[in-house]
C-alpha positions as CSV (number, residue, x, y, z in Angstrom):
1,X,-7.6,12.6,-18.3
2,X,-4.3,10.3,-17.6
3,X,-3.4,8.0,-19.6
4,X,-4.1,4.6,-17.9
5,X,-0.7,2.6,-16.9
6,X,0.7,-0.1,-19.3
7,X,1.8,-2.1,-16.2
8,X,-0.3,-2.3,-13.3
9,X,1.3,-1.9,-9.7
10,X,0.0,-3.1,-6.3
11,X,0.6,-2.3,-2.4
12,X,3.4,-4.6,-2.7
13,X,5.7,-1.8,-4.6
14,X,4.6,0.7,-2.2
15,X,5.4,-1.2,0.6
16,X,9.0,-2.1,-1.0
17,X,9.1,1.9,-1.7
18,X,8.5,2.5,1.9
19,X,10.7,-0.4,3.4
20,X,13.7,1.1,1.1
21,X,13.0,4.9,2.6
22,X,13.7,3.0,5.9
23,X,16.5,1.5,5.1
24,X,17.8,5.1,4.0
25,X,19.0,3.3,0.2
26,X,18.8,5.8,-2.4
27,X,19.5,3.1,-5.3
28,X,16.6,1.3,-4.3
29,X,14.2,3.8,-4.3
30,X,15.9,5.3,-7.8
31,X,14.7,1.4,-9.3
32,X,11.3,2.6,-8.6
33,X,11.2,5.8,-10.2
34,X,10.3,6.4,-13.7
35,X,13.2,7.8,-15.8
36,X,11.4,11.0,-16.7
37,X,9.7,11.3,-13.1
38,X,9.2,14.2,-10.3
39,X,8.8,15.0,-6.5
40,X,6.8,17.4,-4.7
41,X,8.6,18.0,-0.9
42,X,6.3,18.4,1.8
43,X,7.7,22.1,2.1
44,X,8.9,25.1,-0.1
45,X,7.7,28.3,-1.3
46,X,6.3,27.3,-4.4
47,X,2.0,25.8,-4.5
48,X,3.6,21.9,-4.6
49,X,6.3,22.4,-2.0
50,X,10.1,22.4,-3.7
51,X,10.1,20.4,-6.7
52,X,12.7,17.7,-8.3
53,X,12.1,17.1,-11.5
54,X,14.4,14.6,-13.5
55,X,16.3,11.6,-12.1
56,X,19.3,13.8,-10.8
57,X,17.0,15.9,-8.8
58,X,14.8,13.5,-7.9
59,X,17.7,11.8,-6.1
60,X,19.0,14.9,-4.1
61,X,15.6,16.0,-2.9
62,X,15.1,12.1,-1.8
63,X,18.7,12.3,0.0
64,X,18.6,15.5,1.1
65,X,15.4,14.3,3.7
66,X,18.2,12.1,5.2
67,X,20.3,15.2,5.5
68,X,17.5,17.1,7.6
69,X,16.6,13.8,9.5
70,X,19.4,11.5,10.3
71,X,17.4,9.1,11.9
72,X,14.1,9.6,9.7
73,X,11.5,6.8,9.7
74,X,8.5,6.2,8.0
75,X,6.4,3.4,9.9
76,X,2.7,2.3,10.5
77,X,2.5,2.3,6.6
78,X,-0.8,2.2,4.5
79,X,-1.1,1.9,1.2
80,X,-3.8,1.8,-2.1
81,X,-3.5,1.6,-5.6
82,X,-6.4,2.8,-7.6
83,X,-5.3,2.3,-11.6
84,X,-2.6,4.3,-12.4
85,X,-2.7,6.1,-8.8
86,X,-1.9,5.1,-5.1
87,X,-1.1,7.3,-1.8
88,X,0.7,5.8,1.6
89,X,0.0,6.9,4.6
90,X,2.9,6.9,7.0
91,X,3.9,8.6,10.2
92,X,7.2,10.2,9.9
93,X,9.5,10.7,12.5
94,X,12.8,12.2,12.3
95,X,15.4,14.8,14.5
96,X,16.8,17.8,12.8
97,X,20.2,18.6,13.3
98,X,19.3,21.1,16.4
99,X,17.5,18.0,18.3
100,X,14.4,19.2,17.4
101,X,12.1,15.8,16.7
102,X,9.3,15.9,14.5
103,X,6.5,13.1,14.6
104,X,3.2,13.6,12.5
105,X,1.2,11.6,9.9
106,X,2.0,11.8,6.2
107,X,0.7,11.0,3.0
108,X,2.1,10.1,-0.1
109,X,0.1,10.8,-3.2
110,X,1.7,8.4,-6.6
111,X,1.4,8.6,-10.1
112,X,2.4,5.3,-11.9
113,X,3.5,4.9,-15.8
114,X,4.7,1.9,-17.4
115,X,5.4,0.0,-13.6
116,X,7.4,3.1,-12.3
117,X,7.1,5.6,-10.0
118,X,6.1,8.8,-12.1
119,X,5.5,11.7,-9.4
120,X,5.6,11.3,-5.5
121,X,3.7,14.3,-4.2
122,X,4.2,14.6,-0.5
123,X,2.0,15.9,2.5
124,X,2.5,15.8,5.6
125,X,1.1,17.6,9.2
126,X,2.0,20.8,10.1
127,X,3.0,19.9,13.5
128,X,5.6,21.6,15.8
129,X,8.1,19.7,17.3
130,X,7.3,17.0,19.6
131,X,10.0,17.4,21.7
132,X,14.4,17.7,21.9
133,X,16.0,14.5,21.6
134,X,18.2,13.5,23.8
């Protein structure tokens, strides 16, 4: 059993977590992780996807979506909290560097501790490309 959060979060700081993926700022998003926190990509060879585990890593796995998706965008955001857990539900869009374009619905699966963004475990649609872009 978890141990319940000492500072209760609401939709708002997933919202501001999904506005700041948007707006492509890595220091923002870095203000909302916890200091010993992790993410799980939505690919990799391993049962979570790749892992990032630590603030450095955390930080290149967030950045390193930019890298695959220039122009990536989350949008048509939902969000919950429920105690010291929460999940978005987003659909991402992005084109890779060899104009592929994905589109498909996501989810975002949160653990909060202390106000902070502990783990960010992400899903998303196994969906082939939608199309080239232009």
């Amino acid at each position: 059993m978890s141990k319940p959060s000492n500072n209760p979060v609401g939709t708002d700081l997933l919202q501001a977590f999904n506005d700041a993926w948007n707006r492509h700022d890595i220091d923002a998003l870095m203000g909302f992780m916890a200091d010993d926190c992790a993410f799980h990509g939505v690919a990799g060879g391993e049962l979570l996807g790749r892992s990032f585990v630590g603030r450095d890593a955390v930080r290149e796995g967030f950045v390193l979506a930019w890298q695959t998706f220039p122009d990536a965008s989350w949008t048509e955001g939902e969000h919950f909290v429920s105690g010291d857990r929460g999940v978005s539900e987003s659909t991402f869009r992005g084109t890779r560097a060899d104009g592929a374009r994905i589109e498909a619905r996501m989810v975002d699966v949160f653990t909060f501790r202390d106000g902070k963004i502990a783990v960010k475990n992400a899903y998303r649609k196994d969906r082939p490309p939608v199309s080239k872009a232009a």
